[in-house]
N, C-alpha and C positions, 0 to 999 in steps of 0.2 A: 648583334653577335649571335653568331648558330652553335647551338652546341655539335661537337661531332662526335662520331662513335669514337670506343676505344680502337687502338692499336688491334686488327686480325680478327675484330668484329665483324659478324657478320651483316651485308648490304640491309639496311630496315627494320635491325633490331635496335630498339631504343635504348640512348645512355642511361646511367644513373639518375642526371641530374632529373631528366623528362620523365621518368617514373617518379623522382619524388616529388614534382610539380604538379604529375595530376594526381597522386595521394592527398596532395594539400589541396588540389582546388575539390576535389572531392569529399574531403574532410572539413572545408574550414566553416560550412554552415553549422556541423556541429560545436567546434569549436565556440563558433557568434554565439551560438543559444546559450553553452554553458557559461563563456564569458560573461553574457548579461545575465542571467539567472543569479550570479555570483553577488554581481553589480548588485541587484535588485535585494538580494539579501543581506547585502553589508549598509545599504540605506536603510533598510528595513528595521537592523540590529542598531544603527546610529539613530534612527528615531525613536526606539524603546528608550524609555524613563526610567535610569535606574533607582532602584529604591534605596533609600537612604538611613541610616538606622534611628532618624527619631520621626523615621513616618509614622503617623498616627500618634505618637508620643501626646498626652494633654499638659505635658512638662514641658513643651519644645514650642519654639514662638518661628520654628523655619514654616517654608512654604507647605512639606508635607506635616509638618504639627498639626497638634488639634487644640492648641492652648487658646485659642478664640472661643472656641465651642466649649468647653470646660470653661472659661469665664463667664461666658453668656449663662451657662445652665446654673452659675454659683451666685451670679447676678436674681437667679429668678427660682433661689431656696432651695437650690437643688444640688443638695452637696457632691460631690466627686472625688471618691478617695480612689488614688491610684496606687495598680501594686501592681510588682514586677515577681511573684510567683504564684504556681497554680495552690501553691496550700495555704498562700496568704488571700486568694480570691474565695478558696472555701471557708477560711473563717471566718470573713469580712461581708460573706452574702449571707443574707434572711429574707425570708419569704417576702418582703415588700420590697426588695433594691431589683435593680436594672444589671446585670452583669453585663459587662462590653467584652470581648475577647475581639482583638487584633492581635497580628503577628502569630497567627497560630501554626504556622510552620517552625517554630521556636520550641513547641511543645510535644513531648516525649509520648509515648501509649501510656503508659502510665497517668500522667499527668491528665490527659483526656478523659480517661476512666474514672479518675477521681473529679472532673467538673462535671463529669453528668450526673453529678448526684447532688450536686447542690442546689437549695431553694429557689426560690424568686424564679424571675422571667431572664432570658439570656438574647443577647445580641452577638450573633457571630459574623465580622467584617472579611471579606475575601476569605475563608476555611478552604482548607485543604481538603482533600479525600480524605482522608484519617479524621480529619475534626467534622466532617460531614455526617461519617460512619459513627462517631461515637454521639456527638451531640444533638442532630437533625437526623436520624435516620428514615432514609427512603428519598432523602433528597439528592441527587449528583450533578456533577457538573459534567455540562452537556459543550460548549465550547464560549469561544469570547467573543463578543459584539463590543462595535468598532464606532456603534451611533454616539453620539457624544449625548444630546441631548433626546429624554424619551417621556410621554405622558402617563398618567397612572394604569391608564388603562382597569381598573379594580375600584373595589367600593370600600379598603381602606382608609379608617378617617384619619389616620396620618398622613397618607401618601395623596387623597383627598385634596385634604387642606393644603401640603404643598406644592400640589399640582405639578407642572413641568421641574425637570432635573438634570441635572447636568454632572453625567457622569464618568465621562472620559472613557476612555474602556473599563468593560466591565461583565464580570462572569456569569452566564445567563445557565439555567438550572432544569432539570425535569424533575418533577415532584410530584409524589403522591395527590390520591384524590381524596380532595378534604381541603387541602391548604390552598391558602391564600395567593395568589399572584399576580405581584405588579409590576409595571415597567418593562412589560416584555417587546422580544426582538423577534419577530417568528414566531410568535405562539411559545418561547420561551422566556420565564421572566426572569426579571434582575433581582430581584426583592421578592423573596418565598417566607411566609409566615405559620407556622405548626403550630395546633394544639396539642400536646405531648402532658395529659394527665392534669396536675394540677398546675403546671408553667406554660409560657408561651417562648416558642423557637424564633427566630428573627434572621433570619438569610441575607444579607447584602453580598452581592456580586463585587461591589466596588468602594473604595473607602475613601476615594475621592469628594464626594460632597460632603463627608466630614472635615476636610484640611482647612488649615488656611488662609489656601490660596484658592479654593474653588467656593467657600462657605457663604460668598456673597452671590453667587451666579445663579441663577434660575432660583427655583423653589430648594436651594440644597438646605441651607440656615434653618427650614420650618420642617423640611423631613429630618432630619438629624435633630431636632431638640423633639418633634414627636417621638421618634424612636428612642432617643438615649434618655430623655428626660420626663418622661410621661407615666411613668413608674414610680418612682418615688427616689429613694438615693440611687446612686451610679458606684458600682465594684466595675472602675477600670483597667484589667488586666492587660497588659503589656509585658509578654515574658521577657527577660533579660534570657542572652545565648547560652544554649546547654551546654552545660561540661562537656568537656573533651573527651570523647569515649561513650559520649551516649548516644541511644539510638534517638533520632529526630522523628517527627511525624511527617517530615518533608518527602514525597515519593519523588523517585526519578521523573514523572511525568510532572512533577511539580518544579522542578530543578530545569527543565528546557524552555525556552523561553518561548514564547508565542512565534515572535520571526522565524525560527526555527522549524515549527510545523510548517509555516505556511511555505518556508524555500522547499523543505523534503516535498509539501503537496507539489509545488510547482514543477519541480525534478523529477518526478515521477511523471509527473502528465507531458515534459519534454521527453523523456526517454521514451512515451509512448507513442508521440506523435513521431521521432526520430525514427522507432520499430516500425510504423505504418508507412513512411517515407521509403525507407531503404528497403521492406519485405519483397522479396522474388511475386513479380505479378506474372500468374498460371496465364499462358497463352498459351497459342498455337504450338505443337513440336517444330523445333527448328532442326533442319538436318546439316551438321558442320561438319567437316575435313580433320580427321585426326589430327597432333600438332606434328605425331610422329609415327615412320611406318612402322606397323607390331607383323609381324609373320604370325602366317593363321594358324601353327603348330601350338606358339606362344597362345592364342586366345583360346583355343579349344580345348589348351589343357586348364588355361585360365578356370574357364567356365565350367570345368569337368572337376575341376578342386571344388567349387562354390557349389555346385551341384553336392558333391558329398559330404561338404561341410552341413551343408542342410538335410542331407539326405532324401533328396529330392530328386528319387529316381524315379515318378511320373513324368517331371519336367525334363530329365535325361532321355527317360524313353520315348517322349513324345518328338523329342527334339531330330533322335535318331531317326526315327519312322518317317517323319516329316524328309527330314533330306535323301533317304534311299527312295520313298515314293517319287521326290524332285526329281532322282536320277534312273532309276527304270522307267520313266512314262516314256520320256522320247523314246527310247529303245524298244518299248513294245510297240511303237509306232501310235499311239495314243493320243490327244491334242496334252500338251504343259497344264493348261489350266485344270487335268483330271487329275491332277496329283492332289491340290486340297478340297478336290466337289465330294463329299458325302457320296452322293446319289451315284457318282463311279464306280465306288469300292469295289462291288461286286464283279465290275468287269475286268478292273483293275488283277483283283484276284486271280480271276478263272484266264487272264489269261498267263500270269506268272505261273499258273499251274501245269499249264500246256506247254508252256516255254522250258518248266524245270525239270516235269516229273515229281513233284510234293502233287500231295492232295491240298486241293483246297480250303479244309477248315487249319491246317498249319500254316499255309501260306496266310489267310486271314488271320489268324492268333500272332503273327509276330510285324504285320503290317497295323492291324486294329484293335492288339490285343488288349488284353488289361497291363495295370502298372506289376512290371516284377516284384517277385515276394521282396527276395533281397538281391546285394550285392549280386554275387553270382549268378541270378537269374539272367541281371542288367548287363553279364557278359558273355551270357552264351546267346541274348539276343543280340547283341553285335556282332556275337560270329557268326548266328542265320542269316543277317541280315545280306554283311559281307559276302556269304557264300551264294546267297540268292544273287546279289548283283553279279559275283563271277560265274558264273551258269548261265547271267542272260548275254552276258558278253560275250559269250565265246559261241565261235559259229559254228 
C-alpha cells in the first residue's frame, strides 16, 4: 500500500506518514544504543548484592555474618567483645585490643572524631570518605576492582602467610608514602596498613573474606584471624542506625552504587560516539537552489540591516565599490575581469575621470578608498558612486 499526498498537496511533497518514517529510520540507531545501555544497566543493578543489615555482624550466623570468624578467634583465646556504639568502642579499647569498625557509614562526624582518639591498633572494613578522613588520613578511595581473587603482592606477614584471597569486589586505595600495600589491582591496593604514632591503621577494601560464606575460600580464614586476631582482645564495633535527624558520615558518592557510575560512564561515551556519528563533516561548498524565490530588493535590504546591526560598514563599502566597478568596466569599454585586478585600478580610474570630469584622486577615494568614518559618510558614497554611474551612462 502507497501512501498518498494530502488532498491540494502539492505533486512530490511528501505525506506526514513518509516524514515520520525517515525520523524513525534515522533515529532508531539511537534509540538501540540507549535501549541496550538501559538493558545493560538494569543487569548490572540486578547483579549488585545488596547488603543486608547483619553483614559483618559477629552475632549473625547468615552468609554475610562473621559469627564463624568470632568463634574461631574465641576458640583460639581471643576474646571478642561486641558493641553497637562509638562510646561503648571507646571505653572498651586499651592500648593492647584490635578495634574492628564495620558498617562505618552508620557513624555520625562526631562519632568519628571521637574513635580517633582511642588506644590500641584499629581495623577499618570498607570506610567511607569520612571514616577515611578522620581515622587513616592520607588514604582515599580511588575506585572498585572487580578481580575476585588477588595475591599479596607485599611483604606483610599476615597477608604473607595467607597468601591468595578471595575478595569479591572490592575498594582499591592510593596512599601515602610510607604505608603498606597489599593485594593490589593496577598498582592500587586492597589492603593499606599505617603507622600513625603509637597505633597501627588497617585499611580493607572489602569485608568479604571476613563472612561466612567466603571465610573458607582462598587464604580468607588466615588473613582475617592475622588481622582481627593478632593483637590481643578484639573491640568489635558495629554501629546500630543513627537517630533520625542526624547527620550520617555516608556521602552522596557513597549512597550511588557502583552500577551506576559505570551506566553514567557508558552514557557518556555513547552520546559521544552519537555526537561524532551525526557531526556536520566540512567538505566541499556545495551550491543549492533556494527553496524559495526572495526579490533582490528583499536581500539587499536583508543584508544592509546585518551590515548595520554589526556596523560593518567596511564590508558595506567594499561590497558597494565592488558592484559599481562590476558595472562601469563594460562601459568604459575595458575587458569584465578589470573590475577585481588590483593592477587596473589606476586605469580604471583615469579613465572614469575623462569620462566624468572629477579629478582623479576622487574618483580613486570612492572606488579604492578607505572604510567611512560613519554612517553618513557610507551615504554620501552611494550617492558618488550612483552619480558616477549616471555621467558614464549618459551619452
Amino acid at each position: 500500500m502507497t501512501a498518498t499526498a494530502a488532498p491540494g498537496a502539492p505533486a512530490g511533497v511528501p505525506t506526514s506518514r513518509q516524514v515520520a518514517g525517515r525520523r524513525w529510520r534515522s533515529a532508531r540507531g539511537v534509540v538501540a544504543v540507549v535501549l541496550a545501555l538501559v538493558a545493560l544497566a538494569v543487569v548490572i543493578a540486578s547483579l549488585q548484592s545488596s547488603t543486608e543489615p547483619q553483614y559483618l555482624d559477629p552475632e549473625s550466623p547468615s552468609q554475610g555474618g562473621t559469627r564463624a570468624l568470632a568463634q574461631i578467634l574465641q576458640q583460639r583465646d581471643v576474646p571478642v567483645h561486641t558493641v553497637r556504639d562509638a562510646e561503648d568502642a571507646v571505653a572498651a579499647a586499651r592500648p593492647g585490643t584490635v578495634l574492628v569498625i564495620v558498617r562505618p557509614e552508620r557513624l555520625v562526624p562526631e562519632e568519628l572524631d571521637l574513635l580517633a582518639t582511642v588506644p590500641g591498633d584499629v581495623l577499618l572494613v570498607e570506610p567511607t570518605r569520612p571514616a577515611l578522613q578522620a581515622l587513616a588520613p592520607g588514604v582515599h578511595q580511588a575506585t572498585t576492582s572487580f578481580d575476585e581473587v588477588a595475591e599479596p603482592g607485599c611483604g606483610l606477614d599476615a597477608a604473607v602467610r595467607a597468601g591468595a584471597v578471595h575478595f569479591r569486589a572490592s575498594e582499591v586505595y592510593e596512599s601515602p608514602a610510607g604505608a603498606v600495600r597489599c593485594y593490589a589491582d593496577d598498582g592500587l591496593p586492597r589492603l593499606v596498613r599505617l603507622q600513625l604514632q603509637d597505633r597501627t591503621v588497617t585499611v580493607l577494601g572489602s569485608g568479604a573474606p571476613l563472612t561466612n560464606d567466603l571465610l573458607e575460600r582462598e587464604g580468607n580464614a588466615a588473613l582475617a584471624m592475622n588481622l582481627v586476631g593478632a593483637g590481643g582482645p578484639v573491640v568489635w564495633l558495629i554501629p546500630d542506625l543513627p537517630e533520625p535527624g542526624s547527620t550520617s558520615a555516608l556521602t552522596w558518592q557513597d549512597l550511588v552504587p557502583p552500577g551506576v557510575w559505570l551506566f553514567v560512564v557508558e552514557l557518556g561515551v555513547a552520546v559521544l560516539l552519537v555526537a561524532l556519528w551525526r557531526m556536520r563533516r566540512m567538505g566541499p561548498v556545495v551550491a543549492e537552489s533556494l527553496p524559495v524565490v526572495v526579490r533582490s530588493a528583499e536581500t539587499v535590504e536583508g543584508r544592509s540591516r546585518l551590515y548595520r546591526a554589526h556596523r560593518a560598514r567596511d564590508r558595506a563599502a567594499d561590497a558597494l565599490r565592488s558592484g559599481a566597478r562590476d558595472r562601469l568596466v563594460p562601459l568604459l569599454g575595458l575587458p569584465r575581469g578589470a573590475a577585481q585586478d588590483p593592477a587596473m585600478a589606476q586605469e580604471i580610474v583615469s579613465a572614469l575621470a575623462r569620462r566624468t570630469g572629477w579629478d582623479e584622486p576622487t574618483v580613486g577615494a570612492a572606488l579604492y578608498g578607505p572604510e567611512p568614518a560613519d554612517d553618513a559618510g557610507l551615504v554620501a558614497l552611494t550617492d558618488f558612486l550612483d552619480d558616477l554611474e549616471r555621467q558614464v551612462r549618459q551619452p
